[in-house]
C-alpha positions as CSV (number, residue, x, y, z in Angstrom):
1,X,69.1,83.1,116.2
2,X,70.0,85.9,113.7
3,X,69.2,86.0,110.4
4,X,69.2,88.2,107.6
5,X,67.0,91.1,106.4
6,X,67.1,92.4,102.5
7,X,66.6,95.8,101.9
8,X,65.3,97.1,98.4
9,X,65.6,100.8,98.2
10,X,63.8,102.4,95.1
11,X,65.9,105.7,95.3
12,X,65.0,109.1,93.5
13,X,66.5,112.6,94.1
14,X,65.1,113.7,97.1
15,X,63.5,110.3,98.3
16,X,64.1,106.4,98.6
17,X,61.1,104.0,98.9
18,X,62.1,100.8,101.2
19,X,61.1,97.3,101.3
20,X,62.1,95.0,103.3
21,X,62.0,90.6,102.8
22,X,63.0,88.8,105.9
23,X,64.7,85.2,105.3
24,X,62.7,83.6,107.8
25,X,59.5,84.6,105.9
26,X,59.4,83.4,102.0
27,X,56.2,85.2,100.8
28,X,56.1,88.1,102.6
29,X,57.6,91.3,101.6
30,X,57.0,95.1,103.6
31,X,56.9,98.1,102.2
32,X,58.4,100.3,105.3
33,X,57.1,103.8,103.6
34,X,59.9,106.5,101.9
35,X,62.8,108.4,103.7
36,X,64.5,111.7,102.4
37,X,67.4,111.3,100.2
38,X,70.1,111.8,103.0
39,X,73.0,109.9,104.7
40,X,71.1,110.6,108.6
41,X,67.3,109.2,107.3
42,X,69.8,106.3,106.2
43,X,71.4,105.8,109.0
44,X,68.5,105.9,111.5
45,X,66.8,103.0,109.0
46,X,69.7,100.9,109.5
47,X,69.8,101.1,112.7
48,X,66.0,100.2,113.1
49,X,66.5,97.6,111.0
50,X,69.2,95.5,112.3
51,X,72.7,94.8,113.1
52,X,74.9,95.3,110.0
53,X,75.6,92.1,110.1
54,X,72.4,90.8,109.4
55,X,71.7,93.3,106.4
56,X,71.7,93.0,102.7
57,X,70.9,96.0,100.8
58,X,70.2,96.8,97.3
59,X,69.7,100.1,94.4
60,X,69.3,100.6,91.0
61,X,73.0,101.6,89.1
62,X,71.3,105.6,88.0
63,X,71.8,109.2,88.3
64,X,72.2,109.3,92.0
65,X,75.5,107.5,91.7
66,X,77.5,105.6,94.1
67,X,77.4,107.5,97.3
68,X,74.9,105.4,99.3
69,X,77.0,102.2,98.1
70,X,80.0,103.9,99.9
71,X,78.0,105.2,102.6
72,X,76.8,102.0,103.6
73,X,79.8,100.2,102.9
74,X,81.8,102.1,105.5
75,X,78.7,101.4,107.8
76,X,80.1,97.7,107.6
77,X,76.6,97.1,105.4
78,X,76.5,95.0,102.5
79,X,74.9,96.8,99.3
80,X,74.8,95.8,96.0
81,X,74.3,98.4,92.9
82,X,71.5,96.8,90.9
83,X,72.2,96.8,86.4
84,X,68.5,98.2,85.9
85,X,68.7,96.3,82.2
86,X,68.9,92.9,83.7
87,X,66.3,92.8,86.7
88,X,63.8,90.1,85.8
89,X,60.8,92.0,84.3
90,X,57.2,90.3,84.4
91,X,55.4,90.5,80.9
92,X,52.1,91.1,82.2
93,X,52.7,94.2,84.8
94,X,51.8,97.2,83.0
95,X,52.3,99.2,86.6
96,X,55.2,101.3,87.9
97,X,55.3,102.8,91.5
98,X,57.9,103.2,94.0
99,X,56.5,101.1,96.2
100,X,56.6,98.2,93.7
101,X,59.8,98.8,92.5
102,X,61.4,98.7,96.1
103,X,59.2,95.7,97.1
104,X,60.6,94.2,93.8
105,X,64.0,94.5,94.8
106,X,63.8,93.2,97.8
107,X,61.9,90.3,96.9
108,X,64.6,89.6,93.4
109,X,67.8,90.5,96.4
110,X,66.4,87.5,99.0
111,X,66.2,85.0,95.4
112,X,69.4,85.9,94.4
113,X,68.4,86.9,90.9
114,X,69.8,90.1,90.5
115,X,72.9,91.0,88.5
116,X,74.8,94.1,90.5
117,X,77.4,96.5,88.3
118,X,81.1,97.1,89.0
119,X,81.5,100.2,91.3
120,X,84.5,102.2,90.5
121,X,87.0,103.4,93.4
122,X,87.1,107.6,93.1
123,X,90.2,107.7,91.0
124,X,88.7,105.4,88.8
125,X,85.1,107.2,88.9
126,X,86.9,110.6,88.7
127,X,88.5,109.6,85.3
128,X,85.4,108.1,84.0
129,X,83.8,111.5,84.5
130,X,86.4,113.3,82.5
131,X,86.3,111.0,79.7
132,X,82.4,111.1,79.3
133,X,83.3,115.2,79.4
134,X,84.8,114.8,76.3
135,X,82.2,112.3,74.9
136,X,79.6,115.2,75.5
137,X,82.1,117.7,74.6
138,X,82.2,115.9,70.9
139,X,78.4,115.2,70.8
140,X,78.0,119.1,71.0
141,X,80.9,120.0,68.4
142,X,79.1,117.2,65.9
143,X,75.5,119.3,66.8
144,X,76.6,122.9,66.2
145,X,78.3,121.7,63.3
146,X,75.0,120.1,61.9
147,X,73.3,123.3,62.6
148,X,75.6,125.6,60.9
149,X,75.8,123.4,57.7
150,X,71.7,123.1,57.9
151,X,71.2,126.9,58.5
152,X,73.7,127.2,55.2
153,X,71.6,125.0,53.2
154,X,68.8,126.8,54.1
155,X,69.8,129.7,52.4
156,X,71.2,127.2,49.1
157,X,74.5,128.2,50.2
158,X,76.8,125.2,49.0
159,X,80.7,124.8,49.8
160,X,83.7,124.3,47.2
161,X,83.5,121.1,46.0
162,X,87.7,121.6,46.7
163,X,87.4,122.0,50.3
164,X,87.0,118.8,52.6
165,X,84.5,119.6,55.3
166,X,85.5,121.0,58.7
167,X,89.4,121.6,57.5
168,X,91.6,124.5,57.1
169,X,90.3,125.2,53.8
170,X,86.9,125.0,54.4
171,X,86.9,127.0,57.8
172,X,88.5,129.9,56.0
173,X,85.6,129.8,53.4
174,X,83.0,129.9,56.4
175,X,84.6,133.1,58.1
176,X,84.7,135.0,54.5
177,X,81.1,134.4,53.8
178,X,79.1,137.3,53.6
179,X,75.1,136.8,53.8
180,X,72.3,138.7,52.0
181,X,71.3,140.5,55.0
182,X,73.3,141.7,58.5
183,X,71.4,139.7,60.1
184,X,72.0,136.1,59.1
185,X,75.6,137.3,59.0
186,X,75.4,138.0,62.7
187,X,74.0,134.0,63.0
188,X,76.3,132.6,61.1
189,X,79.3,134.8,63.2
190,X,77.5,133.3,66.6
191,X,77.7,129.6,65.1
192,X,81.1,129.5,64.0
193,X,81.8,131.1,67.7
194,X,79.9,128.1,69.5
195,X,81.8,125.5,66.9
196,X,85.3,127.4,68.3
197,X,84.1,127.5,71.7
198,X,83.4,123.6,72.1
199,X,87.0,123.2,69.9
200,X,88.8,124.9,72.6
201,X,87.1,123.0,75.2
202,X,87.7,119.5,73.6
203,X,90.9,120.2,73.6
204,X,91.4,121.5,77.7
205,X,89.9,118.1,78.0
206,X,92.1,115.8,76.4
207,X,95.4,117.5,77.6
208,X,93.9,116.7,81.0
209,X,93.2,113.0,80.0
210,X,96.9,113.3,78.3
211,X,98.2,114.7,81.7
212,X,96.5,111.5,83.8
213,X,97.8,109.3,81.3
214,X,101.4,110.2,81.3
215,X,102.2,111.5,84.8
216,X,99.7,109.2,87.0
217,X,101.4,106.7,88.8
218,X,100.5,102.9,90.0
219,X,97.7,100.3,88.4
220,X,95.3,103.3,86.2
221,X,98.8,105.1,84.9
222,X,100.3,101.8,84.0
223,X,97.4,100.5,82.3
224,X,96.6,103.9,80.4
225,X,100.7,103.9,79.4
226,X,100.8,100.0,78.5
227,X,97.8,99.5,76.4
228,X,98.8,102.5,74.1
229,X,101.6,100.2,72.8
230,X,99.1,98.9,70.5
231,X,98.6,100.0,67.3
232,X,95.4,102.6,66.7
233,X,95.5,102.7,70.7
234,X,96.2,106.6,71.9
235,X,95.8,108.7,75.1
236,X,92.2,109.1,74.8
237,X,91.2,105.1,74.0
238,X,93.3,103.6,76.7
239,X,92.2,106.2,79.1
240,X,88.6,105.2,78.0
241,X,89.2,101.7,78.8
242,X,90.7,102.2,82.2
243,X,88.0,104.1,83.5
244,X,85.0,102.4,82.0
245,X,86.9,98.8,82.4
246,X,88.4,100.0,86.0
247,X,89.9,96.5,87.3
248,X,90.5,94.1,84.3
249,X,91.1,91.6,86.8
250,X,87.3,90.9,87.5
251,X,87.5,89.4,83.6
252,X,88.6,85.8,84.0
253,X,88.8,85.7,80.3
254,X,88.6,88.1,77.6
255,X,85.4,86.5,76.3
256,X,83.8,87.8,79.3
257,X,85.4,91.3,78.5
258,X,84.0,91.2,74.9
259,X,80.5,90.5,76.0
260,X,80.9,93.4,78.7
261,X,81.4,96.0,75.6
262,X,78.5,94.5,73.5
263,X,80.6,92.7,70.8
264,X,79.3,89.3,71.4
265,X,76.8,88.4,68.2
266,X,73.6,87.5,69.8
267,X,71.8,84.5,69.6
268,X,68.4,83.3,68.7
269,X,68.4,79.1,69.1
270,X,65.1,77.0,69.8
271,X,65.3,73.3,69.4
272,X,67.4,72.3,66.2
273,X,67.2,75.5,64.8
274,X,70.7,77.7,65.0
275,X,70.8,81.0,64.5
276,X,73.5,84.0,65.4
277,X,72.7,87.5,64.2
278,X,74.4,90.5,64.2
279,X,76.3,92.0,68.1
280,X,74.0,92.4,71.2
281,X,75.2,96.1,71.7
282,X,73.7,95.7,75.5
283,X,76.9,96.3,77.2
284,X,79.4,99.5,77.7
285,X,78.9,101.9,74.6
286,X,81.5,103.9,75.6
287,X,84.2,100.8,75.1
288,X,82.6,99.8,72.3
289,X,83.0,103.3,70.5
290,X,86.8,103.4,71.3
291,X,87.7,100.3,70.6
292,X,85.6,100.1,66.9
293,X,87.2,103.3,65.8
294,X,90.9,101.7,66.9
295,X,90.0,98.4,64.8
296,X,90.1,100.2,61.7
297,X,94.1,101.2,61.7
298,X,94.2,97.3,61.3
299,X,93.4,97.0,57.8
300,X,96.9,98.6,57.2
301,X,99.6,96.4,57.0
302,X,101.6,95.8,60.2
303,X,104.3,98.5,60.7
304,X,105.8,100.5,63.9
305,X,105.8,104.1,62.8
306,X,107.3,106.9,64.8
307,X,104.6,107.3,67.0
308,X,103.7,104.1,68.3
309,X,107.4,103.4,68.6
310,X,107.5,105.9,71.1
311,X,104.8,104.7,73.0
312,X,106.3,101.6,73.5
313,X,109.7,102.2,74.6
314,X,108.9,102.1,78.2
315,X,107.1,99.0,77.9
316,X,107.9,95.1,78.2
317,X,109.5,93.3,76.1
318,X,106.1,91.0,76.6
319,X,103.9,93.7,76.2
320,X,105.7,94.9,72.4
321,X,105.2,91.3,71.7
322,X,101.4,91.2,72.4
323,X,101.0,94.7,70.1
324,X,103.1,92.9,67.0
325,X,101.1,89.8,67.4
326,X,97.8,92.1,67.5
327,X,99.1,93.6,64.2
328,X,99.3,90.5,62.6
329,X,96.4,88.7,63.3
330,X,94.0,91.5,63.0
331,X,95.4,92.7,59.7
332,X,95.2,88.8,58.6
333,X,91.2,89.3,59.7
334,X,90.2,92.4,58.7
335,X,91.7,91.3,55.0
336,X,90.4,87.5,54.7
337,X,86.1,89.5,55.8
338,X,86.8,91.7,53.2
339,X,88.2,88.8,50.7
340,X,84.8,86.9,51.3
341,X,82.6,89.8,50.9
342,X,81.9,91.0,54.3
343,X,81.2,94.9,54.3
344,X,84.1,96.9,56.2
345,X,82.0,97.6,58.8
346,X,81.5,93.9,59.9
347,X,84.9,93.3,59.6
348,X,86.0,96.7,61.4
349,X,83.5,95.2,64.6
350,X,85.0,92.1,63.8
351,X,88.5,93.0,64.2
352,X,87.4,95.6,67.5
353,X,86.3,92.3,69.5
354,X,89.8,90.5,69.3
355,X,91.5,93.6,69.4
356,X,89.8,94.0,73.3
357,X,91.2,90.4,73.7
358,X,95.0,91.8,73.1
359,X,94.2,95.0,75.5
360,X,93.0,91.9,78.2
361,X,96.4,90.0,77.6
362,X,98.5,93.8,77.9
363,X,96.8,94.1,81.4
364,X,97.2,90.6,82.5
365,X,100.8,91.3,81.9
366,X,101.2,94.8,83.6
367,X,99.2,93.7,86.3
368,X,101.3,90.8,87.0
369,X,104.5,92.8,87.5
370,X,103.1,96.1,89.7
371,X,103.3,95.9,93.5
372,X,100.7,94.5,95.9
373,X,99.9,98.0,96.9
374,X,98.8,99.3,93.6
375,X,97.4,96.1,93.3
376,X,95.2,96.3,96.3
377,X,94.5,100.3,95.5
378,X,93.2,99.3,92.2
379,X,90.4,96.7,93.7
């Protein structure tokens, strides 16, 4: 009689450690040795180790990616991509080898106590990488600027107090500058080139999010084109979504969407004893950056300027709808935390955690309405 075999595989650059837990056998667990980091060493373990059928295979979500996942998967194999934050962890064990880590696996795979991550299709992955460009893109303009304005001080060089910083005003101040010695000049020359340089790129990259966004077709252009109907909601937060949501579909509500980003408060309860403090933050940053900086156009009062009118004039009657009620209700929230004392930051989060219940609704709609081949492309 067949039964099944559950691979852990503890997998690094070059090499992956294996492990191996049969079902027939509940205690004991093999540690089958480490393989180079290529689809042929794979594919002669698999082989030795079974019939596809009968294997169940597992990896930690990491740097390596989602190429052995796909590998495998057209092998007919079934693998699951491991979240590393929520395999169970014992408080005692103080050691960490590959061997134990793959034996671990295997042994948490065969109990069924392993949570496994989302893997994107390549469209979706492909997007995901250009957004996190820009992310990095950002991160570098915020450093160079911090070093400029650090290597200024340094020298008790202060700006206008008439200037804000980084604008026109301000930039034109930098470039007349003229430091005590050539020098320093020449440093601050090669800063202000760096800030330019990361500008310019920053800027490739969000014409080519812009570009997906308005001229991709089926499920990830419609979703990227429907959820910028909402207010505070442009090109670069509803591509962000798409590619670090991918199929909103797997959501069955959108409570399980806002715990995904982190927005959830967290919870410390024992006994009688109630207590909820402030958001977990142990879900997708990257959402939970967006969709905070969109919350805070909502403590305006509701309007449809020019701009987000002409986002939504290709868009549902149903979907406008959604973005007016959204208006409302999170102006109405972001107002009455502030009216009670709550700090605008608390309400901004507040306010970002319904807000990704209105972006659920927007793709429940468009997702009802596209054909069963986009549908099916999108899984």
């Amino acid at each position: 009689m067949e039964y099944t075999t559950y691979v852990g595989l503890d997998v690094h650059k070059d090499t992956i450690a294996v492990a191996v837990a049969d079902e027939k056998r509940s205690d004991e667990v093999r540690f089958l040795g480490t393989i180079p980091n290529n689809h042929e060493s794979l594919a002669k373990l698999m082989k030795r180790l079974g019939e596809p059928e009968n294997l169940r295979v597992c990896y930690e979500a990491g740097p390596c990616g989602y190429g052995i996942y796909r590998f495998l998967t057209k092998q007919s194999i079934i693998c699951h991509v491991i979240a590393p934050s929520l395999i169970p962890q014992r408080p005692g064990d103080k050691i960490k080898t590959d061997r134990r880590d793959a034996v671990r696996l295997a042994r948490l795979l065969r109990s069924g106590e392993l949570t496994e991550v989302w893997v994107p299709d390549k469209d979706t992955e492909a997007l995901r990488d250009l957004t996190r460009a820009r992310e990095d893109a950002v991160e570098d303009l915020v450093t160079k600027r911090n070093q400029l304005t650090k290597f200024l001080l340094r020298l008790e060089i202060r700006p206008p107090q008439t200037s804000r910083p980084w604008s026109v005003k301000y930039r034109d101040w930098l470039s007349s500058l003229k430091l005590s010695t050539p020098t320093q000049t020449n440093i601050l020359r090669e800063y202000l080139q760096a800030a330019d340089e990361i500008e310019s790129r920053i800027k490739r990259l969000e014409s080519a999010i812009e570009k997906i966004g308005s001229e991709t077709t089926g499920c990830q252009g419609a979703l990227i084109r429907a959820l910028q109907s909402l207010r505070g909601v442009g090109p670069i937060t509803a591509a962000t979504m798409v590619a670090e949501v991918g199929d909103f579909r797997r959501f069955r509500s959108p409570s399980q969407l806002m715990s995904y980003a982190g927005l959830v408060p967290s919870e410390y309860s024992s006994g009688p004893r109630q207590r909820r403090g402030s958001i977990t933050k142990s879900g997708n940053n990257h959402i939970r950056r967006v969709i905070v900086e969109a919350s805070w156009h909502y403590r305006h009062q509701p309007r449809v300027g020019i701009a987000l009118r002409r986002r939504q004039q290709d868009q549902s009657a149903e979907v406008n709808q959604i973005s007016w009620q959204a208006q409302h209700r999170l102006n109405s929230k972001f107002n009455r935390l502030i009216f009670k004392g709550k700090p605008s930051t608390v309400a901004a989060v507040a306010v970002a955690r319904e807000l990704l219940g209105f972006m659920w609704a927007i793709a429940r709609e468009v997702l009802a309405v596209l054909p069963e081949a986009d549908l099916v492309k999108a899984s």
